[in-house]
C-alpha positions as CSV (number, residue, x, y, z in Angstrom):
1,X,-34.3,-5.4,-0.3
2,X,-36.0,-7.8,-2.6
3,X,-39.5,-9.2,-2.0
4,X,-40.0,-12.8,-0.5
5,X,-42.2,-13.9,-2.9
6,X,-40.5,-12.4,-6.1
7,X,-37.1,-14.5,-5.1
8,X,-39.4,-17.7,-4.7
9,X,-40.7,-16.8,-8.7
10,X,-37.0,-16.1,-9.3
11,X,-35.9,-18.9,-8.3
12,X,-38.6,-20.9,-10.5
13,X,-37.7,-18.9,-13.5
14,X,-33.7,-19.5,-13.9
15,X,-34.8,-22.9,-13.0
16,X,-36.8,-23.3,-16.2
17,X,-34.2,-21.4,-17.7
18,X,-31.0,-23.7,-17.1
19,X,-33.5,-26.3,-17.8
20,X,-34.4,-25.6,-21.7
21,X,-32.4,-22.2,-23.0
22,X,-29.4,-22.6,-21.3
23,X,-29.5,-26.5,-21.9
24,X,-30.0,-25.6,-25.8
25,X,-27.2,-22.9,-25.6
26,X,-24.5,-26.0,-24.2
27,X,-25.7,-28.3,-26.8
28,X,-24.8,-26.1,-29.5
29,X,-22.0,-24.3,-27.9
30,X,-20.3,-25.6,-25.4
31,X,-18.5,-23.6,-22.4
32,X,-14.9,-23.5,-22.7
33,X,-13.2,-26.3,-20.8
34,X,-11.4,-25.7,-17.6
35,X,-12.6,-23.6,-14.2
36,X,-13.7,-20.1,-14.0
37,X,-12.1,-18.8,-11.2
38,X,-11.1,-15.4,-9.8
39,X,-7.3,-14.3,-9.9
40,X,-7.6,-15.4,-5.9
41,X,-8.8,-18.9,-7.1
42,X,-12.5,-18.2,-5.9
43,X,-15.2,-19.8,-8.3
44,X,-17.1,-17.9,-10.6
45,X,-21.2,-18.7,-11.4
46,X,-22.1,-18.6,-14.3
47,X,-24.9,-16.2,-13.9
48,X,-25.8,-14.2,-11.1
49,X,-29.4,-12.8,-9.3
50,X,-31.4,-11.3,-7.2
51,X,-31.1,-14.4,-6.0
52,X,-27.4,-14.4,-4.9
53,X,-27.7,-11.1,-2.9
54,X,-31.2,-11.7,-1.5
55,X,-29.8,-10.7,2.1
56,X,-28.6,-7.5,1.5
57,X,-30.2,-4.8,3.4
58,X,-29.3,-1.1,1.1
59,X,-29.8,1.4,4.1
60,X,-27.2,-2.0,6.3
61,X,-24.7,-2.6,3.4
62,X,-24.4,0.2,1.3
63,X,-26.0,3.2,2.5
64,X,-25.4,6.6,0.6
65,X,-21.8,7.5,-0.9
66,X,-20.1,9.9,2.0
67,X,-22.1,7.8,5.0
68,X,-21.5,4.7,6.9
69,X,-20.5,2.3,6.1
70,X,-19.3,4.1,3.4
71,X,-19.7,1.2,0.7
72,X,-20.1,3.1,-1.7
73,X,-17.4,6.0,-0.9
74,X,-16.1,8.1,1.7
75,X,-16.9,11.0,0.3
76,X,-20.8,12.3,-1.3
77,X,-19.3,13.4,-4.4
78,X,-16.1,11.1,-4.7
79,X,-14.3,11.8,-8.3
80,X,-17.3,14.2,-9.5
81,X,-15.6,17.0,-6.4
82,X,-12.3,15.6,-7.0
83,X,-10.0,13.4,-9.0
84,X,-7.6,10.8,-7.2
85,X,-3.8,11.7,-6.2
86,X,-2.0,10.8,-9.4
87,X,1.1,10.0,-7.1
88,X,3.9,7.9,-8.9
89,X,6.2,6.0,-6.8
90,X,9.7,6.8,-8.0
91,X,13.2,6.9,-6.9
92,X,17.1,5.8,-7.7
93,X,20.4,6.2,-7.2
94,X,21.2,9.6,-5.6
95,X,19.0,12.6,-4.3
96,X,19.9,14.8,-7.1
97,X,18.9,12.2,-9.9
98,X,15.7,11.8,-8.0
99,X,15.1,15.1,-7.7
100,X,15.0,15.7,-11.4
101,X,12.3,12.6,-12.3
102,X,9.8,14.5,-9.1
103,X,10.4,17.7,-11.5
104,X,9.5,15.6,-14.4
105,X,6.9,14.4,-13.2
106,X,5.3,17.3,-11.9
107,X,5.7,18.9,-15.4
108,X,3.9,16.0,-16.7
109,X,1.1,16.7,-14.5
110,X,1.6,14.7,-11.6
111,X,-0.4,16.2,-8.1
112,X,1.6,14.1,-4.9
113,X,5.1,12.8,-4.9
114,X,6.1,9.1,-3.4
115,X,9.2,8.6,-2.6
116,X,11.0,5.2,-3.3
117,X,14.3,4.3,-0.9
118,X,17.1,2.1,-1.8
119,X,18.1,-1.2,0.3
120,X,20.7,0.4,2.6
121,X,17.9,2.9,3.6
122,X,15.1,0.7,3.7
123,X,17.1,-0.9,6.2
124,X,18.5,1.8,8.5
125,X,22.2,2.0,6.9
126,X,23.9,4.9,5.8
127,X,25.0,4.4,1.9
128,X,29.0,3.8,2.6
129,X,27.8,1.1,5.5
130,X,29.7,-2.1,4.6
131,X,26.3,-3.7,4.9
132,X,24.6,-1.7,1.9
133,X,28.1,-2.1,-0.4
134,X,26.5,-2.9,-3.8
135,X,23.4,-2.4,-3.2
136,X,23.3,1.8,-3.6
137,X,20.3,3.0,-5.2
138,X,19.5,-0.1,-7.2
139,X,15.6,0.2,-5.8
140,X,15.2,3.6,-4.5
141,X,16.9,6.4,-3.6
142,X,19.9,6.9,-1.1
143,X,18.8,8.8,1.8
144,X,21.6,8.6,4.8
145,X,21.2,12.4,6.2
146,X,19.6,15.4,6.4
147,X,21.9,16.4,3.3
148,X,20.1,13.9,1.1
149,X,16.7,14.8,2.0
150,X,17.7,18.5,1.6
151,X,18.6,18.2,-2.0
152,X,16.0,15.1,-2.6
153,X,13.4,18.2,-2.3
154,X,15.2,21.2,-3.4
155,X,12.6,23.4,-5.4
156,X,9.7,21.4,-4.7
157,X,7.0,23.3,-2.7
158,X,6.5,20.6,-0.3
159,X,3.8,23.0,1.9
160,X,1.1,22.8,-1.0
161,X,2.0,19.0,-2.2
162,X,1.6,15.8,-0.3
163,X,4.6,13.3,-0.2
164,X,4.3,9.6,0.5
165,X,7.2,7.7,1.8
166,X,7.3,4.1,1.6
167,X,9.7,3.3,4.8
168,X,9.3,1.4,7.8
169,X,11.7,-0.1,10.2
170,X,13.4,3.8,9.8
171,X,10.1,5.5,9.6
172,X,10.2,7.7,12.4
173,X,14.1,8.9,11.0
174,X,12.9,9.6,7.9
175,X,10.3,11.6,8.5
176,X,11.9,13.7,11.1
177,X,14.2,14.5,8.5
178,X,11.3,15.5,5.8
179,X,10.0,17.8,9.0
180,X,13.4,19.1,9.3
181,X,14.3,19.6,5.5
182,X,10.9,21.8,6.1
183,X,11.7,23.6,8.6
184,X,14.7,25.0,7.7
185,X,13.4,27.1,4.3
186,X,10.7,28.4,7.0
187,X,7.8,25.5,6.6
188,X,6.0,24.8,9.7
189,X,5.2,21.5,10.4
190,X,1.7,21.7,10.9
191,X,1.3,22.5,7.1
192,X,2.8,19.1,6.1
193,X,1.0,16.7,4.4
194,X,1.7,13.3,3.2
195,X,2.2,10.1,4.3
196,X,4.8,7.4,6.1
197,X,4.2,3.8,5.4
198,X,5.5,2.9,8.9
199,X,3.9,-0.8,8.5
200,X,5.9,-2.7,10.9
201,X,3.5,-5.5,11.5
202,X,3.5,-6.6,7.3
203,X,6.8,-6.6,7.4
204,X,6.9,-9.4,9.3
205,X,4.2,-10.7,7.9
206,X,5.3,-10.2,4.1
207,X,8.4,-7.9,2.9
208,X,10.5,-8.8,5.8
209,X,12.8,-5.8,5.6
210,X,12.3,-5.6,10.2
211,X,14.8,-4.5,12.2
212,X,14.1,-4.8,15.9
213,X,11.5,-7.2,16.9
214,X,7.7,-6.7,17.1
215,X,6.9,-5.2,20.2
216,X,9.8,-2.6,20.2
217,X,8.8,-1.6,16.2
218,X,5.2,-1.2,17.2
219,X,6.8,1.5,20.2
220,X,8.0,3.3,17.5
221,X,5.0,3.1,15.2
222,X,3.1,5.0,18.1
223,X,5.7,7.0,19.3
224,X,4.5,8.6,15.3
225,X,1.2,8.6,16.4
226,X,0.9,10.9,19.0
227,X,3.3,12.8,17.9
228,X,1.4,13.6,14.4
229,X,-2.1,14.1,16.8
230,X,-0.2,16.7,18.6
231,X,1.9,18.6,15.6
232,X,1.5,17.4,12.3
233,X,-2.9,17.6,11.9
234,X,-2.4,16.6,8.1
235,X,0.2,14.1,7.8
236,X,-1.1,10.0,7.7
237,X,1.1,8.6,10.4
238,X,1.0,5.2,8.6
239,X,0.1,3.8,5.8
240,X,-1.5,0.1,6.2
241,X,0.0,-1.9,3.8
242,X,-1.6,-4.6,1.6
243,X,0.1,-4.4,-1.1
244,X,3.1,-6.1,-0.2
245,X,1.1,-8.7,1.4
246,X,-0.6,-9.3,-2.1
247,X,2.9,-9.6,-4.1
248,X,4.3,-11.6,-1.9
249,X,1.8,-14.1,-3.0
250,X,-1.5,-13.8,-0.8
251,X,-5.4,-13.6,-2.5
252,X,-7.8,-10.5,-2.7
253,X,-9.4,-12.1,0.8
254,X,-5.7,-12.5,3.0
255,X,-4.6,-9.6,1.4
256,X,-7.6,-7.8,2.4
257,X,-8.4,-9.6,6.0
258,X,-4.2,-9.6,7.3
259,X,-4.0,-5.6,6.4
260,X,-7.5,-5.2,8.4
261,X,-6.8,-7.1,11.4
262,X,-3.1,-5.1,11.4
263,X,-5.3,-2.0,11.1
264,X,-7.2,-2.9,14.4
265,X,-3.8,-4.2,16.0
266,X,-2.1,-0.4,15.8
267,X,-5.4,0.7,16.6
268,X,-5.0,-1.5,20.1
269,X,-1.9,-0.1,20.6
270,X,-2.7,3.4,20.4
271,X,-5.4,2.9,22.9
272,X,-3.0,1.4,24.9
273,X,-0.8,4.4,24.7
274,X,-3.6,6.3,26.3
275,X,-4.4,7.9,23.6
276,X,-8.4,8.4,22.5
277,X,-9.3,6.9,19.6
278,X,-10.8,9.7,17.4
279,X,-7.3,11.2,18.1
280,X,-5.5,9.4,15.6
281,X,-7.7,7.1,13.9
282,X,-8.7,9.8,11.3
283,X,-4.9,10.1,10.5
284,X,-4.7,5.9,10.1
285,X,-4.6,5.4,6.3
286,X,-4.2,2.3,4.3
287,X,-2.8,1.2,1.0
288,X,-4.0,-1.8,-1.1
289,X,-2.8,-3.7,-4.6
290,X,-4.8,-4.3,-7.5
291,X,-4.1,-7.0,-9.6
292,X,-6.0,-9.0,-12.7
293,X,-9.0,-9.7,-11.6
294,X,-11.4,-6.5,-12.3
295,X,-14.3,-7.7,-10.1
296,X,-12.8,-8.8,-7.5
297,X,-10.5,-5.6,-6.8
298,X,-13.5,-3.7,-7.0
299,X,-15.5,-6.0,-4.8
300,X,-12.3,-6.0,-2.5
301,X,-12.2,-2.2,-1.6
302,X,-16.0,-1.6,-1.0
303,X,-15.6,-4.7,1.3
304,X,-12.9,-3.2,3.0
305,X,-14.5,0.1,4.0
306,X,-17.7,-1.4,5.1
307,X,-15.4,-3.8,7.4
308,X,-13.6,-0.7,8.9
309,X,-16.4,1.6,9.2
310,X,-18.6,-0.9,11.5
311,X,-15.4,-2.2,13.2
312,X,-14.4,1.2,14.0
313,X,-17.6,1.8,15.2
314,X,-18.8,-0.9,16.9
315,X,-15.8,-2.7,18.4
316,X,-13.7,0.3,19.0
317,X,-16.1,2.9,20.1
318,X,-15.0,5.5,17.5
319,X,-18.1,8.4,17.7
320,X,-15.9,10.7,15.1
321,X,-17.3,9.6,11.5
322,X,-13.6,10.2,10.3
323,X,-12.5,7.6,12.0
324,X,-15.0,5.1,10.3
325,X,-13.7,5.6,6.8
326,X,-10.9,4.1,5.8
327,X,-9.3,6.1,2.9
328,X,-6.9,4.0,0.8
329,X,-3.8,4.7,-1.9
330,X,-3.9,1.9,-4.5
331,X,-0.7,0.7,-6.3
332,X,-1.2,-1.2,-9.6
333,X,-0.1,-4.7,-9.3
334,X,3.9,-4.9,-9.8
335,X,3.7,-8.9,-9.6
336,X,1.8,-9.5,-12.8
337,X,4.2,-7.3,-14.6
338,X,6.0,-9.6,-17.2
339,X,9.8,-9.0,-18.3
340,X,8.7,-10.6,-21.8
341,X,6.4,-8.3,-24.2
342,X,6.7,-5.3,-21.5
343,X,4.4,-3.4,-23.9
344,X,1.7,-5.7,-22.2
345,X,2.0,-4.4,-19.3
346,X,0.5,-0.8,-20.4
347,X,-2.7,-3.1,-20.9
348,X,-2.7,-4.7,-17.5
349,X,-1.7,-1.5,-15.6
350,X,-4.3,0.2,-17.3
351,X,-7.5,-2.3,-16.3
352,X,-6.1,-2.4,-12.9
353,X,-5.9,1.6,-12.3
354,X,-9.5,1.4,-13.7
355,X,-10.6,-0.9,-11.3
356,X,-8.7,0.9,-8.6
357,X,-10.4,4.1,-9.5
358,X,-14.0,2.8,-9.7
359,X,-13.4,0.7,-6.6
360,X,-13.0,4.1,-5.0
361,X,-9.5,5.3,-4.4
362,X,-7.8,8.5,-2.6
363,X,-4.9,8.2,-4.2
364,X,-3.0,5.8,-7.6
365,X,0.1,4.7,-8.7
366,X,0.5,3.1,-12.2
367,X,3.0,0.6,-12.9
368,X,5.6,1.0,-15.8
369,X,5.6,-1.1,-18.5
370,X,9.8,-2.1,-18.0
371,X,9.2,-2.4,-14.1
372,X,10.2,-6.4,-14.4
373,X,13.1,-5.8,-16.2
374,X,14.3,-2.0,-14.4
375,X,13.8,0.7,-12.5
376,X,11.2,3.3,-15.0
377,X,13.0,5.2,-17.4
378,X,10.9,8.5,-18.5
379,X,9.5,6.9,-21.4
380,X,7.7,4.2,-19.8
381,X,6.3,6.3,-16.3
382,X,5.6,8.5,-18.8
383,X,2.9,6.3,-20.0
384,X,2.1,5.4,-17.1
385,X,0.9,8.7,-15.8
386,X,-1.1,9.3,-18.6
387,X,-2.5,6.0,-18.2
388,X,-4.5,7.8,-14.9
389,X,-5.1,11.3,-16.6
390,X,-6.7,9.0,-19.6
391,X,-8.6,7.2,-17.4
392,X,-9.7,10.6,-15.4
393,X,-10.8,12.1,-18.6
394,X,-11.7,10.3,-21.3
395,X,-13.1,7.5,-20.2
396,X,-16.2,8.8,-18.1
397,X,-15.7,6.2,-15.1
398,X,-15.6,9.9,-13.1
399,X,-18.9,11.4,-13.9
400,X,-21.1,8.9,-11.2
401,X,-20.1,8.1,-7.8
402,X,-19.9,4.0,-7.3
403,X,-21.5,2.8,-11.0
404,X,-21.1,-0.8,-10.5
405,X,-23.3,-0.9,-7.2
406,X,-26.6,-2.8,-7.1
407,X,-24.6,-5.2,-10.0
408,X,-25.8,-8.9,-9.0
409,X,-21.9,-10.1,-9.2
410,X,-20.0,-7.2,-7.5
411,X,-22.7,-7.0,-4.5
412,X,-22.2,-11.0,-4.2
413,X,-18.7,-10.8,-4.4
414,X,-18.3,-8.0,-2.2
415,X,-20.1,-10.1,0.7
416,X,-18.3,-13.2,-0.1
417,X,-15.2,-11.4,0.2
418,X,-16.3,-10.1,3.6
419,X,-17.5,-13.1,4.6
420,X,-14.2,-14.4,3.9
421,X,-12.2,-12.1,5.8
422,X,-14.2,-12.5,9.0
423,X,-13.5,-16.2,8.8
424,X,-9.8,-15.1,9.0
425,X,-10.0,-12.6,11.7
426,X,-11.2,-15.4,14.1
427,X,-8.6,-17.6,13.0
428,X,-6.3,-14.7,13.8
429,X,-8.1,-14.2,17.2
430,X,-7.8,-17.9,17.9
431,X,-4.2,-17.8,17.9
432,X,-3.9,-15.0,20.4
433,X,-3.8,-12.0,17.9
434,X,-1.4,-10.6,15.5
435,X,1.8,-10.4,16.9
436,X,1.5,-14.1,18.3
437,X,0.2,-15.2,15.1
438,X,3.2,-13.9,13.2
439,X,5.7,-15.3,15.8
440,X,3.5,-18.5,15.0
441,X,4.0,-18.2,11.4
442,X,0.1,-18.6,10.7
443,X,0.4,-15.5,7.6
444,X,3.7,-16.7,6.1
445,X,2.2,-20.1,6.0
446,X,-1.1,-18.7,4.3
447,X,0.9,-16.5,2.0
448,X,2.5,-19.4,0.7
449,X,0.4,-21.7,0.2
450,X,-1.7,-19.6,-2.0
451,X,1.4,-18.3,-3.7
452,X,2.2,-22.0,-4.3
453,X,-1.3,-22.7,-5.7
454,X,-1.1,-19.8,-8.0
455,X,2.4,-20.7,-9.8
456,X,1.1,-24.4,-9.9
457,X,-2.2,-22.7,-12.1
458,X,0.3,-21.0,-14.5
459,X,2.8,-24.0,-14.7
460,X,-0.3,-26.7,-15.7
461,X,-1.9,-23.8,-18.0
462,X,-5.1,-23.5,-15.9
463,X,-4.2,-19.9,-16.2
464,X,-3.1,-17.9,-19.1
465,X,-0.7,-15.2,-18.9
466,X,-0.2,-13.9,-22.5
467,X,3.7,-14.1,-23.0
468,X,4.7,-16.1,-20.4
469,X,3.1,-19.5,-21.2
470,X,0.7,-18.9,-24.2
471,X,1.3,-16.4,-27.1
472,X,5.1,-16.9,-26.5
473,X,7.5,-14.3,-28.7
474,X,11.2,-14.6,-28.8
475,X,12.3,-11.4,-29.7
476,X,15.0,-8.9,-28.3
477,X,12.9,-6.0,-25.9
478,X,12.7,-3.1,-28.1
479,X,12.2,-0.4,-24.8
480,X,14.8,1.8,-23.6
481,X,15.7,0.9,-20.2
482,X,17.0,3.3,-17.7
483,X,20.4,4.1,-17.1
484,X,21.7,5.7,-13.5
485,X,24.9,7.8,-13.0
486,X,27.6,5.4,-13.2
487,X,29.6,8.1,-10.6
488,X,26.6,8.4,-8.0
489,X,28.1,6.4,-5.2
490,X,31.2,8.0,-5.7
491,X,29.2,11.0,-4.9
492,X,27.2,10.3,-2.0
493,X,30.3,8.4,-0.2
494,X,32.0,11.7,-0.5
495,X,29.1,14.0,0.5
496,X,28.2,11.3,3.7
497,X,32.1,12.0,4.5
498,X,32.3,15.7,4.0
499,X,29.1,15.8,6.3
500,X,31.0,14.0,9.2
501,X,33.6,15.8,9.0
502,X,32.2,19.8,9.1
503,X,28.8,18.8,11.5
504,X,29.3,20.1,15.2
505,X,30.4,16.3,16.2
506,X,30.0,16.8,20.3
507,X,26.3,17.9,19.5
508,X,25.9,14.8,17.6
509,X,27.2,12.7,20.1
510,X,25.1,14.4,22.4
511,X,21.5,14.1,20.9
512,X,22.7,10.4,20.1
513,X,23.5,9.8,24.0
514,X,19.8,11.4,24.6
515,X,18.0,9.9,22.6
516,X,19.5,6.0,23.5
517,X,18.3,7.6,27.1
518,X,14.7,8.5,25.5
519,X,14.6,4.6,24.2
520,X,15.6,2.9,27.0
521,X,12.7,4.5,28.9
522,X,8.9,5.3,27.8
523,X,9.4,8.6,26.6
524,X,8.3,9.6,22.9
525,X,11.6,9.6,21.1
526,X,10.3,11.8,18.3
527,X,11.6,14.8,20.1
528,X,15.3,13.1,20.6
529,X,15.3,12.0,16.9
530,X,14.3,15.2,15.5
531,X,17.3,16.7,17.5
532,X,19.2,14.1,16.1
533,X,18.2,14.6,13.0
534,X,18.8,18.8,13.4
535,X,22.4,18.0,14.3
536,X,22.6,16.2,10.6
537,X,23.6,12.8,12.5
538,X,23.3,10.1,10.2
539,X,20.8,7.4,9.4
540,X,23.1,4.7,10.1
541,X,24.0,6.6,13.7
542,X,20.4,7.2,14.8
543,X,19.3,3.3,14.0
544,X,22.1,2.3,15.5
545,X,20.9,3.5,18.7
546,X,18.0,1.8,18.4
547,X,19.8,-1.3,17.8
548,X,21.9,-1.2,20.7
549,X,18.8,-0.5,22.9
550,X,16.1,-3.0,21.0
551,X,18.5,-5.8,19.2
552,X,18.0,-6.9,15.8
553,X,14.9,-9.5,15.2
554,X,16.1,-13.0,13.8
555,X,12.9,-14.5,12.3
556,X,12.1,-18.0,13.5
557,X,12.2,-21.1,11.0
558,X,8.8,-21.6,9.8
559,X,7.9,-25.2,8.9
């Protein structure tokens, strides 16, 4: 891209420069003291060149916007044709308090819905389990039936919306009972669209909310798969999740390289399946954190679909271009949210949605300011959505498609970051591949450490986060928090019991007895859990199947 003998005069010219104006500059202003490094810990030049991206090749690294490797977008136009998902993650206590903030938030101009699930759900237990006792809607909603889900979406025209659900061990549960909930008012699956998380393998990498052990879970991640190839043409079958490998502690690059190399794992295990992989690679999707550092988010996604597309390609035979771009949901980053002066938070929400959105996103959530201290109140996600529609139009970050291509810095970073991630995936490889590296511990090790590192940056002031250990405050929070219906568990513990006892019981306990049948076998359950599902057994009753038949993981002691 850049002439041989225009580098070598390059080169020359910032060396005379460093040598007498920038040596003048020092003398007479000095840099401030300390390191400048990314939010990952990566160094920072002072100055970047030509020089620093003299290997990039534009037709081999970027390429046009809508064409691999889709550096610069999946999509021609990007958010000239059309504007990001504003989709809010949001849920608590019971269905029918939920169900009024989606209505809110529609009002307030909202285009998808995400749904947030308590504990006990997360977790595969109805809401009066003794396992969940205390811990009803405190993080999510309460989903334990078809009941729930029924009322969790009552009035919402779920055939022209999207809905993302952020639920995994349960996945497959849950969204047989959005399909059902659908079906019943007369909504044919195959008009569906949204999305499951159903990210089995970062669980054990990161969140740790597993049920059943890795090679079981992954089953049932497939068992998704073919089903949504054969029935459900617009839903994302899963959603591959960075983000909780980034809040758990991890850097742009793990974050970026352990949600990748879990991308090509489920990819594997499709194959495996039998099935072709333009079949349901298209329907693969992926969701990703962005935190402080503005560059190096940026630089982070466009590596990321350049990675995808020529693995995709190359390693995986994919011929379907669909299957080369990897389209991504972004989720501001909840981790640098600070329970002292919340109203800071609108700030930092609002520089990572902007990086987010011009690092090329599908689809945003933006953090509330009161998120460390509670669940959003309507004042605070309030902001936050108009944080996006701000962004979207006033700001004029929408009008060209990838602005800050061809910048020195971002190209760089972008290939260091690949670079990078590529050093990991045959670290990953050396170990024997995902699942062994997780029974190894290699990623909670990784995760750790640079977690560690991080804390030990704030805690010696190498980094500065305003509130917490410079420009301390102390005064009272001045924000209304939210406040759920102190009666809602009441309510659901009643409705869960009313359920049991009016259902058609026998035909419970016979979809139950065929589906444990289905799972001890090869057989897709999808089918057995919809009927489950249909026959308004339980949550609890339907993972407990699977628990009988696939045992509960115990993770190993890492050292």
């Amino acid at each position: 891209m850049f002439d041989p003998e225009k580098l070598k005069k390059l080169q020359e010219q910032k060396s005379r420069w460093e040598e007498t104006t920038l040596q003048q500059s020092l003398a007479d202003r000095p840099e401030r003291m300390g390191q400048f490094l990314t939010t990952s810990g990566a160094p920072v030049e002072r100055l970047y060149t030509p020089l620093d991206v003299a290997s990039l090749d534009y037709e081999r690294d970027l390429g046009f916007p809508g064409e691999y490797p889709f550096t610069r977008g999946i999509h021609a136009t990007m958010h000239r044709g059309r504007l990001w998902t504003m989709r809010m993650f949001a849920g608590f206590g019971t269905a029918e308090e939920t169900n009024a903030r989606y209505k809110y938030l529609l009002d307030h101009g909202e285009t998808g819905l995400s749904v947030a699930f308590d504990m006990p759900t997360l977790y595969g237990y109805d809401s009066d389990a003794p396992e969940a006792l205390g811990e009803f809607g405190k993080c999510g909603v309460a989903v334990s039936s078809l009941a729930d889900m029924e009322i969790l979406f009552d009035g919402i025209p779920v055939d022209q919306i999207t809905t993302s659900m952020t639920i995994n061990s349960p996945a497959a549960v849950i969204w047989a009972m959005y399909i059902v909930m659908a079906e019943k008012r007369g909504i044919p699956m195959q008009v569906l669209g949204g999305t499951i998380q159903n990210d089995i393998l970062k669980e054990f990498i990161a969140q740790k909310e597993f049920i059943f052990p890795p090679r079981p879970s992954m089953r049932l991640v497939v068992d998704t798969f073919e089903f949504g190839s054969k029935y459900l043409p617009r839903w994302n079958t899963i959603s591959i999740s960075g983000y909780h490998i980034r809040e758990a502690g991890a850097t742009a690059v793990q974050e970026l390289a352990f949600t990748l190399a879990d991308g090509f794992e489920y990819v594997r295990w499709g194959m495996e399946r039998g099935l072709k992989v333009d079949e349901f690679a298209p329907r693969l999707s992926f969701f990703f954190n962005s935190h402080n550092d503005f560059f190096e988010e940026i630089a982070k996604f466009r590596a990321a679909r350049r990675i995808w597309a020529r693995e995709m390609r190359e390693t995986f035979g994919a011929q379907d271009p669909r299957s080369w771009r990897l389209r991504f949901h972004t989720q501001t980053a909840g981790c640098s949210l600070t329970a002292c002066q919340p109203e800071n938070n609108i700030v930092r929400t609002a520089w990572q949605a902007l990086a987010a959105v011009l690092g090329g996103t599908q689809s945003l959530h933006t953090n509330s300011m009161d998120e460390a201290l509670a669940l959003p109140s309507e004042y605070a996600v309030k902001i936050a959505l108009r944080t996006q529609q701000l962004i979207a139009h006033e700001s004029g970050v929408t009008h060209t498609v990838d602005p800050l291509a061809g910048s020195y810095f971002v190209e760089a970073m972008t290939n260091r970051i690949e670079q990078e991630v590529y050093r990991y995936f045959r670290q990953i490889e050396a170990l024997g591949g995902v699942i062994p590296a997780i029974e190894k511990g290699f990623f909670q090790r990784e995760i750790a450490e640079a977690a560690y590192r991080y804390q030990m940056e704030i805690d010696t002031h190498q980094r500065v986060i305003v509130g917490v250990n410079e420009y301390i405050e102390d005064e009272p929070i001045r924000i209304p928090l939210l406040e759920m219906d102190p009666h809602g568990y009441e309510r659901q513990v009643a409705r869960l019991e009313r359920l049991r006892r009016e259902r058609d019981n026998e035909r419970v306990s016979s979809t139950l007895a065929a589906l444990r049948q289905a799972a001890r076998g090869t057989e897709n359950t999808m089918p057995y859990i919809l009927n489950c599902v249909r026959a308004y057994a339980t949550l609890g009753e339907i993972m407990g199947v699977f628990r009988q038949v696939f045992g509960e993981y115990r993770e190993p002691t890492i050292i």
